[in-house]
C-alpha positions in Angstrom: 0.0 0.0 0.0 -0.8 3.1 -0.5 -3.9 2.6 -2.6 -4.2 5.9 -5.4 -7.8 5.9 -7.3 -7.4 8.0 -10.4 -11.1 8.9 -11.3 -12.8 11.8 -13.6 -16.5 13.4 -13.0 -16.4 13.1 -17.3 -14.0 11.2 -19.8 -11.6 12.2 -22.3 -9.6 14.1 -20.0 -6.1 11.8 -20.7 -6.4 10.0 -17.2 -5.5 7.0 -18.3 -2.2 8.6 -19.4 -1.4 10.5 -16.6 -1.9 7.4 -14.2 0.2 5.5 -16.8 3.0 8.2 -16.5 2.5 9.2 -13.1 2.8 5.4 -12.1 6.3 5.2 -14.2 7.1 8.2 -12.3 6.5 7.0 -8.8 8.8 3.7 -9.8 11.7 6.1 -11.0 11.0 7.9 -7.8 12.3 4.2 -5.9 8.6 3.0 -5.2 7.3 -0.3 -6.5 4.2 0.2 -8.6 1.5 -2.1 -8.9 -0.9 -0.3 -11.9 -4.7 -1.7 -12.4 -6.9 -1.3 -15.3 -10.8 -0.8 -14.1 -12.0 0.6 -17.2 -13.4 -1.5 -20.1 -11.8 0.2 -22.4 -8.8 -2.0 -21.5 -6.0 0.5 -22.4 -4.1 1.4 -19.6 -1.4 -1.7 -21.0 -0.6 -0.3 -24.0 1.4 2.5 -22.2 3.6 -0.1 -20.8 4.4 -2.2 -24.4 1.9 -4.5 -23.3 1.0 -6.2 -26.6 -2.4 -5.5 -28.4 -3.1 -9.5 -28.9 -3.2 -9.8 -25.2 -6.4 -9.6 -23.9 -6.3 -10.7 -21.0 -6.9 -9.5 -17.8 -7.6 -9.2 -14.1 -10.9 -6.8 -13.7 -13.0 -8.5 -17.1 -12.3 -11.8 -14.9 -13.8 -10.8 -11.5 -17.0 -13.0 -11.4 -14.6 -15.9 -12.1 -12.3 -15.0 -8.8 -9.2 -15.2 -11.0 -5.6 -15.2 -8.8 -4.5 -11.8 -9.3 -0.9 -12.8 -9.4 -1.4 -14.8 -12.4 -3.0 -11.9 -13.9 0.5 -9.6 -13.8 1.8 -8.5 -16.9 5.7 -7.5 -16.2 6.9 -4.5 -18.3 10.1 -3.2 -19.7 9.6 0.3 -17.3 9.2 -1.6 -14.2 5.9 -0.9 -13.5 3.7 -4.1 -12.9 0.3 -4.1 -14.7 -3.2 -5.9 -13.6 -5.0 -5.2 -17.4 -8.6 -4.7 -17.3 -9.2 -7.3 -19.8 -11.2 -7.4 -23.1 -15.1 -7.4 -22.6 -17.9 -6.9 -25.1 -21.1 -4.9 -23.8 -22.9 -8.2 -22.3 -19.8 -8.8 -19.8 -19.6 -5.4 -18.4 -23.0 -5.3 -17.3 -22.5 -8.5 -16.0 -19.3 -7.6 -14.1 -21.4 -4.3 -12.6 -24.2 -6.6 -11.6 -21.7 -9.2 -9.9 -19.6 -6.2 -8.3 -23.5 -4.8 -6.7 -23.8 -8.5 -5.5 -20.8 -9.3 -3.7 -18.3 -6.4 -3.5 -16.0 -8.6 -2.0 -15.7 -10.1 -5.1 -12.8 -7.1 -5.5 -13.0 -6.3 -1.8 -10.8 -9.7 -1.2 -8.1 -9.3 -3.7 -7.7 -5.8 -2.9 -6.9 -6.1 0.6 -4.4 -8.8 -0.7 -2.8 -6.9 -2.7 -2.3 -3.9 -0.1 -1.3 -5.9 2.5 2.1 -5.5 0.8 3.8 -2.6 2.6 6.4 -2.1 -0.6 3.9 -2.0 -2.9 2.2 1.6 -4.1 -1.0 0.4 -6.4 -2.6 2.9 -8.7 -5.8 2.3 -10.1 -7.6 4.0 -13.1 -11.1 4.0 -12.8 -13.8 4.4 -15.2 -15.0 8.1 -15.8 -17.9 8.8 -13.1 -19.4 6.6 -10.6 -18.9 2.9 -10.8 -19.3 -0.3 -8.4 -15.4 -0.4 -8.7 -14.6 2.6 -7.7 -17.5 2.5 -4.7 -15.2 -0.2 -3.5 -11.8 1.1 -3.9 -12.1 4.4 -2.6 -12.9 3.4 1.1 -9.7 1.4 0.9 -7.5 4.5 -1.0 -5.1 6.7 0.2 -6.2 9.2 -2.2 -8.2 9.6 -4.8 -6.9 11.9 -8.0 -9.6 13.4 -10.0 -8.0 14.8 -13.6 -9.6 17.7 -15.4 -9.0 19.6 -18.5 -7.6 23.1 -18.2 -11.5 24.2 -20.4 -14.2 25.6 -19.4 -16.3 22.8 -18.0 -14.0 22.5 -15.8 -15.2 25.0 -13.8 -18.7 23.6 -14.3 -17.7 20.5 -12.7 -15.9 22.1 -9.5 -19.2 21.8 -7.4 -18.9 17.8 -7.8 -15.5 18.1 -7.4 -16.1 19.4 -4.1 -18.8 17.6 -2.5 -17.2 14.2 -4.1 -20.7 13.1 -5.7 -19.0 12.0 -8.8 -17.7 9.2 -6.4 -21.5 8.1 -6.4 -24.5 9.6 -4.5 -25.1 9.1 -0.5 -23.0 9.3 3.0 -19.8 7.5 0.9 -18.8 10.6 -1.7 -19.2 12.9 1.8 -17.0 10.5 3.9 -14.2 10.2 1.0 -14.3 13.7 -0.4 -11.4 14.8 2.1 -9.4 12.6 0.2 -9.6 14.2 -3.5 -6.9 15.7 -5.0 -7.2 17.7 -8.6 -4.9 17.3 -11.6 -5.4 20.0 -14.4 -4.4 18.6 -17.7 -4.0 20.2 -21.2 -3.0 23.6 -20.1 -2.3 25.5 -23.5 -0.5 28.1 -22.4 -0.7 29.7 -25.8 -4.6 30.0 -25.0 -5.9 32.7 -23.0 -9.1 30.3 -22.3 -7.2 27.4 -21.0 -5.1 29.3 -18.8 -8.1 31.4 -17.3 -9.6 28.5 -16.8 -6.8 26.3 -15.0 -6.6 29.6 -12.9 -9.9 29.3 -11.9 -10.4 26.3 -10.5 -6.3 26.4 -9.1 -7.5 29.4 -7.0 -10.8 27.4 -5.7 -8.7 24.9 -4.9 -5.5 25.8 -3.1 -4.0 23.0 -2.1 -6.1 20.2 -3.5 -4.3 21.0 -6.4 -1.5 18.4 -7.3 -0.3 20.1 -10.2 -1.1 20.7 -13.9 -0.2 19.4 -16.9 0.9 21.3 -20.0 -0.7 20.7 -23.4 2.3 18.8 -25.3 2.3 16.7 -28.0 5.0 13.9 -26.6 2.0 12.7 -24.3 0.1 11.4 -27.8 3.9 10.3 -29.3 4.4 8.2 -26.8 1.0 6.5 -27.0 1.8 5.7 -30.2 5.2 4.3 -29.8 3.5 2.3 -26.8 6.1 4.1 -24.6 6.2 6.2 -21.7 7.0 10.4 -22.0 9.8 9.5 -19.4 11.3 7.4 -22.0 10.9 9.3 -25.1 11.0 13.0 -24.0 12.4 13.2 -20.7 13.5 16.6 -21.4 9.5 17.7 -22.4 7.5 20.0 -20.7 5.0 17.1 -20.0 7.6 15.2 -18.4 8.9 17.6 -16.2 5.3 18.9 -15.3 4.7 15.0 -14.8 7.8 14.6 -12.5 6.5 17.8 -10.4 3.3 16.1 -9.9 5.0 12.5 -8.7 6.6 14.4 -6.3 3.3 16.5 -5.0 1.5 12.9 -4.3 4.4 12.1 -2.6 4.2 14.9 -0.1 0.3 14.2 0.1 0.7 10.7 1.2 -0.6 9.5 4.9 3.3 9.5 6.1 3.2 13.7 5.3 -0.2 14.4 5.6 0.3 17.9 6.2 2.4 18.4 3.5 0.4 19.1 0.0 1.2 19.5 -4.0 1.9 23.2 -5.2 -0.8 25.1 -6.9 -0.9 26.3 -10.3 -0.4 29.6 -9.4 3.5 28.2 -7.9 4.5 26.3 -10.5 
């Protein structure tokens, strides 16, 4: 443990590749990483040179009560990855259904998994409230909720806020403390974007992690099935990326007084 939950009130935002880079950057930082793909779109593994034929997976598995270490994928960065797993339509509302039944069914291998006190797991979660991420976030350390610097953003703060993108009732109130904010896409050519990443920076102080310039080596990498790190350690990206490793770092539960920098510092 520590257990990170990335999550998004909306998708599209490039949280999948922040958790994919932010995970490579924590493991460069010394920590052992333990990533895990909740979303069915089942692409968290190609950041790490998993191959496309493999389609397997941990999460699509679930009802089965598959052994999570069998489920591993070992990558060139370092990083460990639990894929999500291919799944048509049929299986994922299955898998929710399951999940609403017996939680535990992820409950149990969770708590296995963070019984390892090396281990820092990060978890990317499907955009908006899922059954997943109801049971994650009572066991995570903190939950990272990634924008875009536009002006929805703003829109979106009051969620933000009260944590109901978690999912309605007495849980989104009891976790909200734990919510952290990454801004990503900053154009700082565009006086929109940067109004609006200095909007919600300034409603949120110090729940602010960082934020993320709009750069093209992000999509580059993708492509190559690479991470920035690798590619473009000198980028923006990367070093805005490297910033925001070491913000989650201060935010941990052994500093918990100690928070990420604001936009407004960087």
């Amino acid at each position: 443990m520590p257990l990170i939950c990335f999550a998004s009130p909306k998708g599209g935002v490039g949280k999948t590749t922040l958790a994919a880079n932010l995970a490579d950057a924590l493991q460069r930082d010394g920590r052992r990483v333990l990533v895990m793909d909740f979303d069915p779109q089942n692409t968290l593994r190609l950041h790490f040179g998993v191959p496309l034929t493999d389609m397997g997976g941990f999460t699509a598995d679930l009802p089965r009560r598959p052994d999570w270490r069998s489920c591993v994928r070992e990558t060139p960065s370092g990083v460990m990855v639990l894929p999500h797993g291919a799944m048509e339509l049929r299986g994922a509302l299955g898998l929710a259904a399951a999940l609403e039944r017996d939680p535990d069914l992820l409950a149990a291998p969770m708590r296995a998994i963070l019984s390892d006190p090396g281990l820092t797991v990060i978890a990317d979660t499907s955009p908006g409230p899922s059954h997943a991420l109801a049971v994650l976030v009572p066991m995570a350390s903190m939950v990272v909720a990634v924008l875009q610097a536009e002006a929805i953003s703003a829109a979106l703060i009051p969620d933000i806020d009260s944590g109901r993108f978690l999912g309605s009732g007495t849980m989104a109130a009891l976790f909200a403390g734990r919510l952290r904010v990454v801004l990503n896409e900053v154009d700082l050519n565009s006086r929109l974007s940067r109004a609006a990443a200095d909007a919600v920076a300034r409603h949120l102080g110090p729940r602010l992690l960082g934020a993320v310039s709009r750069d093209e080596t992000l999509a580059e990498a993708l492509a190559m099935q690479k991470l920035v790190q690798e590619i473009a350690p000198d980028s923006r990206a990367a070093e805005d990326i490297r910033g925001i490793a070491r913000a989650i770092e201060a935010a941990l539960p052994n500093a918990p007084e100690s928070f990420g920098l604001g936009w407004g510092a960087r």
